[in-house]
C-alpha positions as CSV (number, residue, x, y, z in Angstrom):
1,X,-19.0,12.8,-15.3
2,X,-18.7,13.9,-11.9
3,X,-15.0,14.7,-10.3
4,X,-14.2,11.8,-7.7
5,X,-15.3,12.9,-4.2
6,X,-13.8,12.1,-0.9
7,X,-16.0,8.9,-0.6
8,X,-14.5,7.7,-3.8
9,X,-10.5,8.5,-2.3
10,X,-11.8,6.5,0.9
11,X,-13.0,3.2,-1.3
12,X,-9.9,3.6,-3.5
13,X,-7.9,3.6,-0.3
14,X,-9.5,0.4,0.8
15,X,-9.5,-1.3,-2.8
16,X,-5.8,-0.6,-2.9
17,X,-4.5,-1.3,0.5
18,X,-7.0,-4.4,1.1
19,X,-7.5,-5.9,-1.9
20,X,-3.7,-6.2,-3.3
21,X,-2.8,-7.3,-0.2
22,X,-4.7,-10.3,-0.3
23,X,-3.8,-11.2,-3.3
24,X,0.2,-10.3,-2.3
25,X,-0.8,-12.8,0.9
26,X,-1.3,-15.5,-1.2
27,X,1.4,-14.8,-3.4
28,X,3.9,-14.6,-0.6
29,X,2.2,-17.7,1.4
30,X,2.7,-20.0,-2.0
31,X,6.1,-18.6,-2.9
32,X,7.2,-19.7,1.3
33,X,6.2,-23.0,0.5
34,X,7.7,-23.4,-2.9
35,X,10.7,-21.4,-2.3
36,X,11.3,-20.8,1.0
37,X,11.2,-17.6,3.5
38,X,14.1,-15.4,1.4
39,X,12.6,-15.6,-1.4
40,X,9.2,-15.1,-0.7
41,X,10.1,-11.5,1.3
42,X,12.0,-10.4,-1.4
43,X,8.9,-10.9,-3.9
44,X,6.6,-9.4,-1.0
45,X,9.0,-6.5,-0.8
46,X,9.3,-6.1,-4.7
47,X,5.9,-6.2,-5.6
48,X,5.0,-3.9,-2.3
49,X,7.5,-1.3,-4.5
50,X,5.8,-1.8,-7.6
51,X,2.4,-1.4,-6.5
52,X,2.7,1.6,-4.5
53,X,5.0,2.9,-7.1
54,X,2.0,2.6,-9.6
55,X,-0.3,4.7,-7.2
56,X,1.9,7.0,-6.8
57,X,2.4,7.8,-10.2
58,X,-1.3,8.0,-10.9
59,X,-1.7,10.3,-7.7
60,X,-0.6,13.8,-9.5
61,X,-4.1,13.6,-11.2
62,X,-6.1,13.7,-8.4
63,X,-8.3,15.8,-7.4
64,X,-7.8,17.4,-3.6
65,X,-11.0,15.7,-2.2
66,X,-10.1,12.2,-3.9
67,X,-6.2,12.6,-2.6
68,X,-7.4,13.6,1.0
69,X,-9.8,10.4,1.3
70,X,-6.7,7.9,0.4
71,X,-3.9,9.5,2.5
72,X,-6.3,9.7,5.7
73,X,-7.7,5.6,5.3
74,X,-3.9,5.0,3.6
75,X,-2.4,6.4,7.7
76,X,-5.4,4.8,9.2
77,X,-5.1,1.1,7.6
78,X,-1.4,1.6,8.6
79,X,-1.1,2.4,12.3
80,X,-4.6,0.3,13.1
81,X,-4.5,-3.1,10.8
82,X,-2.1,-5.7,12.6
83,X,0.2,-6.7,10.0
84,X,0.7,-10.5,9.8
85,X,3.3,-11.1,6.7
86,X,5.9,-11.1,9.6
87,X,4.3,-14.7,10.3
88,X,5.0,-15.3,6.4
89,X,8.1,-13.8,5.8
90,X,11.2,-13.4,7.6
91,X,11.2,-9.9,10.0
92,X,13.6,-7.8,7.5
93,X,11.7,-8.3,4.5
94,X,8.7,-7.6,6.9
95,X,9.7,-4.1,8.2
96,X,11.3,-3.3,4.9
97,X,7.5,-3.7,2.8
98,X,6.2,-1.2,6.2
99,X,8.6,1.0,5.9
100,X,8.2,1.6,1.6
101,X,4.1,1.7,2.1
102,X,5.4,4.7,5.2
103,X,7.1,6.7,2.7
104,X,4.8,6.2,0.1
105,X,2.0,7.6,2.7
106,X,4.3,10.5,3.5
107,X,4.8,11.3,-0.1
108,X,0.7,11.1,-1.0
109,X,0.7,13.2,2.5
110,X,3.2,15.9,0.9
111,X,1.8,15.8,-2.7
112,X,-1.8,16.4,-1.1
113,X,-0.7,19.5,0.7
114,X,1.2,21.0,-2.7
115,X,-2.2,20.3,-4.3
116,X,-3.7,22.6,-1.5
């Protein structure tokens, strides 16, 4: 079996900030309704943690190539997809789930370059 290659960090990247997030959408959208606005950002907000916490555990095994792909799409899919849980959730909650999947960029960013 072949190591992963760059093409395979760049789908990863997309599978894991796209396709959760869907799925976290709809989560959050049906928790609103049920619950109510609070409640709903702090699931968003706790499930963003334990998501990217996941990843980030995984991401010590990576290969350079693999790391390289997800941190550049990971920065990319941040500063250029609009975010719209701010229309779901109250702006707190909001900025909070931005700021954790920021940090958990800049720590991929950081382990990448140790891997160097």
């Amino acid at each position: 079996m072949a190591a992963p290659s760059l093409f395979d960090g760049i789908s990863r990247a997309i599978e894991e900030f796209a396709i959760p997030s869907v799925a976290l959408l709809v989560l959050v959208g049906v928790m609103r309704v049920v619950y109510g606005g609070q409640e709903a950002g702090m699931i968003y907000v706790g499930l963003t943690g334990v998501i990217l916490l996941g990843i980030y555990t995984k991401a010590k095994y990576w290969n350079v190539k693999y790391t390289f792909g997800v941190v550049v799409v990971g920065f990319v899919l941040w500063f250029g997809v609009p975010g719209i849980i701010s229309h779901l959730i109250p702006a707190p909650f909001a900025e909070l789930g931005s700021f954790l999947t920021l940090m958990f960029l800049i720590g991929l960013a950081m382990m990448f370059t140790d891997k160097l």
